[in-house]
N, C-alpha and C positions, 0 to 999 in steps of 0.2 A: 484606570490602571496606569494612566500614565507617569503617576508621581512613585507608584509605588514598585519595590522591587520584588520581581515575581519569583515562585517559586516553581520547581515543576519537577516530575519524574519520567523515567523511559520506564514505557510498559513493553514487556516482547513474551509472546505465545510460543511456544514448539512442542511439536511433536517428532523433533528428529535431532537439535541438540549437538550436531556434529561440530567442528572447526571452522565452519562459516559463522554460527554462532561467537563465536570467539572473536572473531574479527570485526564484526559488527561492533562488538564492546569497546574492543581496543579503538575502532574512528569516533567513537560515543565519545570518549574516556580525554582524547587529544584534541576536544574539541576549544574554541579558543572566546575567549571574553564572556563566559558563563559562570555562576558561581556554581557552588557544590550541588549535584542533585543526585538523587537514587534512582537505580536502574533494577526493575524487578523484572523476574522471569518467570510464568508459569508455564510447566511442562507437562505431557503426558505421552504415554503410546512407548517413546524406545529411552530406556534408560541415560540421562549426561552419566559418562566415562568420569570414572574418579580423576583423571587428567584434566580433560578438561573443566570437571567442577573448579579442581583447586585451582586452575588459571582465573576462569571467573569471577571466584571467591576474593581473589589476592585483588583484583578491579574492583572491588567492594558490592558484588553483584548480589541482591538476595537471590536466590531460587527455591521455591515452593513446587510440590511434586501433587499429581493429581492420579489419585490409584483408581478413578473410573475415566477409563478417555472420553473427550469431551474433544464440540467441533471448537472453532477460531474463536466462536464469541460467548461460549462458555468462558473459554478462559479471558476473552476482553471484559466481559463483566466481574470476574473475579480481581483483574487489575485496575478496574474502575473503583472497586470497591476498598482497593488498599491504597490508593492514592488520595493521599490527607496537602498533599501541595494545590495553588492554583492553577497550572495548565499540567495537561496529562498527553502527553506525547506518548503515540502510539508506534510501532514499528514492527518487522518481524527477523527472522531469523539470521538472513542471507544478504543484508543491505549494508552498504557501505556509505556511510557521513561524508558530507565536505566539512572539513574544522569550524567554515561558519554557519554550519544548517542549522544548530540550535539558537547560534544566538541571533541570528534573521528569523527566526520561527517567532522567538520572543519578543524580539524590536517590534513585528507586525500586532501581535495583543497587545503589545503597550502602546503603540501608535494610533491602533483602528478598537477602539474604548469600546463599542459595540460588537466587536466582531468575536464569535463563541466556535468557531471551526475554521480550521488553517491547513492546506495545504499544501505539498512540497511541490519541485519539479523534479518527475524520476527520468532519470537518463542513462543507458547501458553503458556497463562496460566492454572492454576489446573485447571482441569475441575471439573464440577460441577453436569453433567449428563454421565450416562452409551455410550451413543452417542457419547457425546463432548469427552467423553477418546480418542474413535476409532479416530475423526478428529484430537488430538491431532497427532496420527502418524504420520496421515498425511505431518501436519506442519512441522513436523521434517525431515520426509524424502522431502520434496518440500527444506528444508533446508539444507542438505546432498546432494540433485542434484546439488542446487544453486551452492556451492561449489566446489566440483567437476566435473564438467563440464565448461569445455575450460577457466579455470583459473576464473571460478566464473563471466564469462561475456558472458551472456548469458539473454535471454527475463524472465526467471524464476526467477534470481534478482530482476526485478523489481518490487516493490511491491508499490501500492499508500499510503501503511500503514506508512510507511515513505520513502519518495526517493527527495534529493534537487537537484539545477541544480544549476549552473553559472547563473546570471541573466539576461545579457547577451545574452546567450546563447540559454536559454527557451523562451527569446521575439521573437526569431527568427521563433518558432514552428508554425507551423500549427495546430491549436487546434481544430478543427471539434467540434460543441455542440452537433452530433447526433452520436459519438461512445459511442460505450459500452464498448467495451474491453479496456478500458483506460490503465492500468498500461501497456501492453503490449504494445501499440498502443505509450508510451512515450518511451520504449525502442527503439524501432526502430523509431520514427520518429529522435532522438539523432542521432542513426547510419546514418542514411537519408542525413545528414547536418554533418558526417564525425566528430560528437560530441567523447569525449571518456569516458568510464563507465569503474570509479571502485567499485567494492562491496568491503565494510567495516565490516568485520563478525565483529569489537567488538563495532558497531553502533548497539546495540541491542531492541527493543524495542517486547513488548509483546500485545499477542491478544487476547479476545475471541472467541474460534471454536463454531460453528452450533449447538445448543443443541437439535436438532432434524431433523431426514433424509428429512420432508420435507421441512424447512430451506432453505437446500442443492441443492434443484432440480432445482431453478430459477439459481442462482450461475453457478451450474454446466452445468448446457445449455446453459448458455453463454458463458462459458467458450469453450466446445467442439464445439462452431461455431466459435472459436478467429479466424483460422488463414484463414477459408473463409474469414472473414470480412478485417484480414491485407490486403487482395489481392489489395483489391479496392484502395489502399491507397499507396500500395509500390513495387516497382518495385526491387525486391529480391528474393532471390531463398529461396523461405518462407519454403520447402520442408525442406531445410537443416536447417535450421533455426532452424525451430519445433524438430526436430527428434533429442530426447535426444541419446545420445549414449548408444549402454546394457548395457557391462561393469561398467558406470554411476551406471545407473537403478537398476540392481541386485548387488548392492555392496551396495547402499544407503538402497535399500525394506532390504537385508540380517542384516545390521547393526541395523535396527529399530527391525526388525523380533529377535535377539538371545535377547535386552534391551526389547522390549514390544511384548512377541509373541504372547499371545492373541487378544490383540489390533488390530496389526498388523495382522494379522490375517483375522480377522470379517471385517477390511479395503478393504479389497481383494472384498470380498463379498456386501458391499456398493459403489464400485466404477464398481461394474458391474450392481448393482441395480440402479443407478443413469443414467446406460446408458441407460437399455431397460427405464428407466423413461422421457428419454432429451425430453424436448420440443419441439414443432416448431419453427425455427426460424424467425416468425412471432410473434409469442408468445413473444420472449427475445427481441426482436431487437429494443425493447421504452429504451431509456438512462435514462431516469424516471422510477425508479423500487421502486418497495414496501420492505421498510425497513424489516429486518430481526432483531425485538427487541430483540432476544435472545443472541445475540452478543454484545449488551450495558451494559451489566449487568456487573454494577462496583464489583472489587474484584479479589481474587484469588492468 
């Protein structure tokens, strides 16, 4: 790939379509030393507002509408399946680009001739509640494991917030419409099929954190069933897999802890609140979950 000039598309899922959608478009749209590419959108569940279609539209956004609602990767494999470019950049609704995340995404496939999965570095924006501070840590330290841990390839890179594939390579996947734990479940389905993942820490793109603990509770119980749920799916020594390393662990919490020790801090004490809180996983285990609108909220 490296002689030749790629091409690629945004792919983005929603079921909620609001003005955070918009904005995402717009950091897509201004991004800088990329040629032309298509940004499609498949939607389901709450109607795009005539407003905001024809903002979309005028960004030269396709959108396609899905009148039976479907989880994430229902509709990721519908946008795998309309993507005729070589890399397929994936993203979702609420994410804001740095002008050069697409074209550090792209440098990294044409650089690394083997590499078939790329992903970003997610980092929050200002928060805007006492809450979303404490998550901000968070982000940062899940950002500092990313990194640090076995040269940055590892299931914790994977973020759906932005992560592209070879196109290629992603047709190949097995896309289940009833997981949940998706971003994890693309890491390793990659590994699965002997795929190779590099993370791009200057692929930056930013997020809104939780603005409130309960927010947090559905997320995070899905989250602590992930690697049951891998079981079913992969035949790996998911043990090792999982198990950050300490050294990692207490080098990353210590760096966030001396930059935000308050923060950092109170962190401690919401992620053990979150535990005695987890759900049944009866409860998490629908791929169709209820939007969390505190996370759309354009700005920052």
């Amino acid at each position: 790939m490296k002689n030749k000039k790629l091409t690629f598309m945004v792919g983005i899922p929603t079921c909620y379509g609001g003005e955070s959608l918009v904005n995402t478009v717009k950091t897509l749209r201004v991004s800088k030393d990329v040629s032309d590419f298509r940004i499609v959108i498949i939607a389901d569940r709450t109607p795009i507002k005539k407003s905001i279609k024809d903002k979309l539209e005028k960004m030269g956004v396709k959108i396609y509408w899905n009148n039976v609602e479907g989880s994430q990767f229902k509709k990721l494999k519908q946008l795998v399946q309309k993507c005729k470019e070589d890399i397929f950049v994936f993203t979702q609704d609420d994410i804001t680009f740095d002008k050069y995340t697409l074209k550090n995404i792209l440098e990294t496939f044409k650089n690394n001739p083997q590499a078939t999965m790329v992903s970003a570095t997610i980092l929050p924006l200002s928060p805007v509640t006492f809450f979303e501070a404490i998550k901000t840590s968070e982000t940062r330290i899940h950002d500092k494991i990313t990194r640090k841990w076995n040269n940055a390839d590892n299931y914790f890179a994977s973020s759906g917030r932005c992560i592209s594939f070879k196109t290629s390579h992603i047709r190949k996947f097995r896309i289940p419409e009833t997981e949940v734990n998706g971003d994890t479940y693309l890491y390793f389905e990659n590994k699965r099929l002997n795929g190779v993942h590099v993370h791009q820490a200057l692929a930056k793109v930013f997020i809104r954190c939780p603005q409130r603990l309960k927010d947090e509770i559905g997320p995070s119980s899905r989250y602590q069933y992930s690697q049951q749920e891998m079981a079913k799916y992969f035949d790996l020594d998911l043990k090792r897999e999982y198990k950050i390393p300490r050294r990692v662990l207490v080098q990353a919490f210590f760096e966030e802890l001396i930059s935000h020790p308050t923060k950092t801090a109170l962190l401690v004490g919401v992620v053990l609140i979150l535990r005695i809180k987890r759900q049944k996983v009866s409860v998490v285990s629908n791929p169709v979950w209820k939007v969390d609108i505190s996370t759309k909220k354009v700005g920052g």
